[in-house]
C-alpha positions as CSV (number, residue, x, y, z in Angstrom):
1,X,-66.5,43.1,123.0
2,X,-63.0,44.1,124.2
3,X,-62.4,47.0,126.4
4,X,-58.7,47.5,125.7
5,X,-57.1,45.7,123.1
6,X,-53.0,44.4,123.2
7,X,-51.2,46.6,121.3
8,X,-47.8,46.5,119.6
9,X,-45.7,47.6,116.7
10,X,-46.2,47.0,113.1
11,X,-42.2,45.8,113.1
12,X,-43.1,42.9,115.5
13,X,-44.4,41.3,112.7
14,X,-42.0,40.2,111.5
15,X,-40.1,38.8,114.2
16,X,-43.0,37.6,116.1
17,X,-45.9,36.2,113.5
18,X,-46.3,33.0,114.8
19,X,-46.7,34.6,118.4
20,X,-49.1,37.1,117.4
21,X,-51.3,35.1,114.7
22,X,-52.1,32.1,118.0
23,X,-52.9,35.4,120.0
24,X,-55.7,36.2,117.7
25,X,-57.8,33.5,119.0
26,X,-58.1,35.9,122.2
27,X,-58.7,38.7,121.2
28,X,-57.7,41.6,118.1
29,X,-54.6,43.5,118.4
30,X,-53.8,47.2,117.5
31,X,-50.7,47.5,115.4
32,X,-49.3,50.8,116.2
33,X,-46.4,53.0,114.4
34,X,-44.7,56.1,116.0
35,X,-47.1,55.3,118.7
36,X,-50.1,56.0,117.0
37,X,-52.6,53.3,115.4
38,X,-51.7,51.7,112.2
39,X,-54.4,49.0,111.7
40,X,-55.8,46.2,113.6
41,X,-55.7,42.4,113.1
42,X,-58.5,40.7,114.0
43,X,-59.2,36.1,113.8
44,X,-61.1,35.5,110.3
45,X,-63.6,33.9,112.7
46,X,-64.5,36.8,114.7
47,X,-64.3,39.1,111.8
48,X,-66.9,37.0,110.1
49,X,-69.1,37.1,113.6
50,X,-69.2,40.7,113.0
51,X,-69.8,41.5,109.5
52,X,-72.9,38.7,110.3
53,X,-74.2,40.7,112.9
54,X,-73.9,44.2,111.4
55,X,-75.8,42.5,108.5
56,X,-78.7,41.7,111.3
57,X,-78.8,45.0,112.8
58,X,-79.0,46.6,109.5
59,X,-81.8,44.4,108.4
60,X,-83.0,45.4,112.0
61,X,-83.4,48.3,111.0
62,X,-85.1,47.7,107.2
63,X,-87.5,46.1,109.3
64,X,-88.2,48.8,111.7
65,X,-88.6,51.0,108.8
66,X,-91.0,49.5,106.9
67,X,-92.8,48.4,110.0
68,X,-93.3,52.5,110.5
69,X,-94.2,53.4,107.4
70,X,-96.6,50.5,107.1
71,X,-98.4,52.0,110.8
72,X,-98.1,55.3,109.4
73,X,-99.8,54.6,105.5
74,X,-101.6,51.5,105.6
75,X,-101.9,51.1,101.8
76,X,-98.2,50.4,101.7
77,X,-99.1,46.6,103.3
78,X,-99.8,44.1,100.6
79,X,-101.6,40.4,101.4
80,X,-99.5,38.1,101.5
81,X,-100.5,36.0,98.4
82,X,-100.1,39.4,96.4
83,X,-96.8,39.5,96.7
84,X,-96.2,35.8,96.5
85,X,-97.4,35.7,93.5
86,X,-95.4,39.0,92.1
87,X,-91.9,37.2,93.1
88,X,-93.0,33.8,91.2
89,X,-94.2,35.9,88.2
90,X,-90.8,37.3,88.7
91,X,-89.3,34.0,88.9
92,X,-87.4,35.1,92.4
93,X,-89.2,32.5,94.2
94,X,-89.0,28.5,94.2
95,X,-91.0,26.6,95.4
């Protein structure tokens, strides 16, 4: 990711949009006000990348879970065609 990102203040947005919205395609800039941080504004594209990949880890980490519980209590694991069959009775799978 970025180290440091450009930073600048929220009034040059309206002077400089076109300027700063080009910019995004590099990397995210920190709008600041009074010299503090007032939001950041990030490409649609690489805000997308990141939701996507939290969404991984977190599923990462579902899996991780249940793979623990299933070492630590066995009886939690279910065949396969067990629980096929429960999501078509279900109607949540098509085949």
């Amino acid at each position: 990711m970025y180290k440091a990102m450009p930073t600048m203040p929220v009034s040059d947005l309206r002077t400089k949009q076109a300027a700063i919205l080009e910019n995004l395609h590099k990397a995210p800039i920190l709008l600041t006000q009074r010299g503090h941080g007032a939001g950041v504004l990030v490409h649609p594209d690489l805000w997308n990348e990141m939701v996507e990949l939290l969404d991984d880890y977190e599923d990462i980490l579902v899996a991780k879970e249940r793979l623990k519980e299933a070492e630590t209590e066995p009886s939690v694991m279910r065949p396969i065609s067990d629980l096929r069959a429960s999501l078509e009775a279900d109607g949540l799978l098509d085949e």
